[in-house]
N, C-alpha and C positions, 0 to 999 in steps of 0.2 A: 668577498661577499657582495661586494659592488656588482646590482643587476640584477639579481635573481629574488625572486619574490616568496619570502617569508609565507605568506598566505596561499599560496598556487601549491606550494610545497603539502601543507598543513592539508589542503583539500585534495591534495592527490593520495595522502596516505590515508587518510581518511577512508574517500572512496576503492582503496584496493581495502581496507579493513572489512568494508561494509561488502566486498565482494566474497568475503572469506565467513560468512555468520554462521558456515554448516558447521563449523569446528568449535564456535564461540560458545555454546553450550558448555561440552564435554571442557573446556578451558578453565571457564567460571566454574562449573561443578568442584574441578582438581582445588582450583584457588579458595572454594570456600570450604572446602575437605580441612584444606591444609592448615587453613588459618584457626580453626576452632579446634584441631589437633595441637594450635600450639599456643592459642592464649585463651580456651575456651569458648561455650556459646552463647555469651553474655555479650550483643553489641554497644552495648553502655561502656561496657570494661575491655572491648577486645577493638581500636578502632581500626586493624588490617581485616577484620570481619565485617565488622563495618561496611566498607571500602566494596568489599567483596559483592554482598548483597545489595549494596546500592547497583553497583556493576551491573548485577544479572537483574534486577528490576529496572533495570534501563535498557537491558536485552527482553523484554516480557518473559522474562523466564518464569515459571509458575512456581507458586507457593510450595506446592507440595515437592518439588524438586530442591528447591533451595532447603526447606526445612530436614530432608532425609541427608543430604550432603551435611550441614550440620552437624546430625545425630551419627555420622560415619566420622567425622570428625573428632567428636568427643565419645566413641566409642559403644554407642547406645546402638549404632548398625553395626551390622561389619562389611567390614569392605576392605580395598586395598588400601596400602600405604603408601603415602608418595611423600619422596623425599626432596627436598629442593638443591639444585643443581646450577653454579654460573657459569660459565663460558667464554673465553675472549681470545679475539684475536682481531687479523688487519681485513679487508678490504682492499679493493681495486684502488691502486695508489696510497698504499698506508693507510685508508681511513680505519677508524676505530669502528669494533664490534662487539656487544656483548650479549651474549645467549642465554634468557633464564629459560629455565627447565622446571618441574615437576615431573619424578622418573620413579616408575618402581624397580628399574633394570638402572645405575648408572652405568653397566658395561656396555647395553646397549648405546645409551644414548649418548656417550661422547664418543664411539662409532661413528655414530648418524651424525655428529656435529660436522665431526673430524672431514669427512667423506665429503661432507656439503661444503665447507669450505675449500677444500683441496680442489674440487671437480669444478670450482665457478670459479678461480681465480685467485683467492684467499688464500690464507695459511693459520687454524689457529695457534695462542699464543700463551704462554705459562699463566696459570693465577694472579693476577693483579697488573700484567701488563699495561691493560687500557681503565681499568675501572677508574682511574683518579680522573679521569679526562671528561666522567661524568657526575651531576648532582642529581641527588633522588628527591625530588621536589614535585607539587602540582600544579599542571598548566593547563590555565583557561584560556582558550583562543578569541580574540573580539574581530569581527569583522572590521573591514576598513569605513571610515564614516562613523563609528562610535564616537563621542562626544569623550574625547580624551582628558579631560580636565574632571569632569563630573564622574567617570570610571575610578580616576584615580585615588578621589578621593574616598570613595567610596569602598574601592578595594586595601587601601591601605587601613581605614577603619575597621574593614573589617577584620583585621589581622594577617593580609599579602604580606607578603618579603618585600617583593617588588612587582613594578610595574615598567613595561618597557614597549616601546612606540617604536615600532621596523617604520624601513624605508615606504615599503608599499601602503603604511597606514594601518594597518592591522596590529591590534597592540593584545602583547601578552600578561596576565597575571599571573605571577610567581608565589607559589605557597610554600608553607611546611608540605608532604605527606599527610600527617593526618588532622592537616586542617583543610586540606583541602575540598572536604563535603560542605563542611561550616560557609567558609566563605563562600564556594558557588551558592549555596543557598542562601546566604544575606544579601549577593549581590542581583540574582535572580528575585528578591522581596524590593531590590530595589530599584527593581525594571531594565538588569543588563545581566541577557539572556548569553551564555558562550554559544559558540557556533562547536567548541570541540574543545573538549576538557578531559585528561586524565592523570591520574598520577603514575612519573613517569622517571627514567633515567637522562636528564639534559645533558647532551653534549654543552661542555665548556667552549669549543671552539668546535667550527665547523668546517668541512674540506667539499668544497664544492666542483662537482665533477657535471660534464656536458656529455654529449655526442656517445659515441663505442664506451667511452668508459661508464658513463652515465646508465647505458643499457646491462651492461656486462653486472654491473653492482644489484643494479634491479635482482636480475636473474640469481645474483648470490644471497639477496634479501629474500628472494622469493622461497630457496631452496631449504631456508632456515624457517622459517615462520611455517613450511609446509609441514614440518616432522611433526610428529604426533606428540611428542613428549615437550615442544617448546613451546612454552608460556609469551612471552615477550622475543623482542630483537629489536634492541637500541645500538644507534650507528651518529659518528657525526658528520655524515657526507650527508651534504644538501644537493639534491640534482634536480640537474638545469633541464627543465623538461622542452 
């Protein structure tokens, strides 16, 4: 882990996410289908709806989009059903990978996994092979220079897990899942803005990869986040850009 910068990381994914927005509609649409299919469309009582809508109102998704996904949710439109679907397997050098999906075909879509793995290097891997190597928690990313003391406290207040200071100075807050709106929202009332916050699957440990392998991985990340059916692609390889 020695060397490679936590924060360079966080803004390089970032910046490929933000290069991908044409897909990020149709993504949010499936995720808040799904979510009000399965704990209704009350976001007082549903907090992965929640989650949802915060999501695509932070994409300017319009009102009336979000409200119809909703109603297709809880069955008041009709529309398709989409099932949820995980996925795992290795990476260039054993790293860990895991593939969520939303699929109305699953024969298709572990096809299209299988395919994207194989053709970049990869191999996927039985049910549960990798999942324990992550925790499904919310992380708020703080720029380097944030007042580390006064973050802290602050995020622990407001109910973080944890709090954790990388080498480069960039510190992360660790949530529940769905405490995760609460606390950026308290911490944001109390004047510390994230640079990049989602709730997400953390690698426990991470495999950090440089040079040919470092690209090669790329191209296997890439080829999975392209399919149409994948929601997410959590990985614990950190690469050395």
């Amino acid at each position: 882990m020695a060397g490679h910068s936590k924060w360079a990381n966080i803004q390089h994914r970032k910046g490929r996410q933000d290069a991908k927005r044409g897909k990020v509609f149709t993504k949010l649409i499936k995720e808040i289908t799904v979510a009000a299919r399965m704990g209704g469309g009350d976001i007082g009582a549903n907090p992965r709806l929640r989650l949802a809508i915060d999501k695509a109102k932070g994409e300017s998704m319009p009102k009336d989009n979000i409200d119809n996904a909703i109603k297709r949710g809880t069955g008041q439109l009709e529309g398709v059903t989409y099932e949820e679907a995980r996925y795992e397997g290795y990476g260039i050098a054993g790293a860990a990978v895991m593939v969520d999906c939303l699929t109305d075909n699953k024969i298709r879509t572990v096809a299209d996994v299988r395919h994207a793995f194989a053709k970049y290097g990869g191999n996927m891997g039985t049910d549960g092979c990798v999942a324990f190597q992550f925790k499904h928690c919310g992380q708020l990313m703080f720029a380097p220079g944030t007042d580390e003391d006064a973050l802290m406290e602050a995020a622990l207040e407001a109910g973080a897990e944890d709090v954790i200071t990388n080498d480069d100075g960039s510190i992360e807050v660790i949530t529940g899942p769905w405490e995760f709106t609460a606390v950026k929202e308290t911490l944001e009332k109390a004047g510390f803005s994230a640079e990049f916050g989602e709730v997400t699957m953390k690698a426990q440990n991470e495999t950090e990869l440089s040079g040919e392998d470092a690209a090669r991985m790329q191209k296997l990340l890439d080829a999975l986040e392209s399919l149409d059916d994948v929601q997410d692609v959590y990985t614990s390889v950190v690469l050395d850009e």
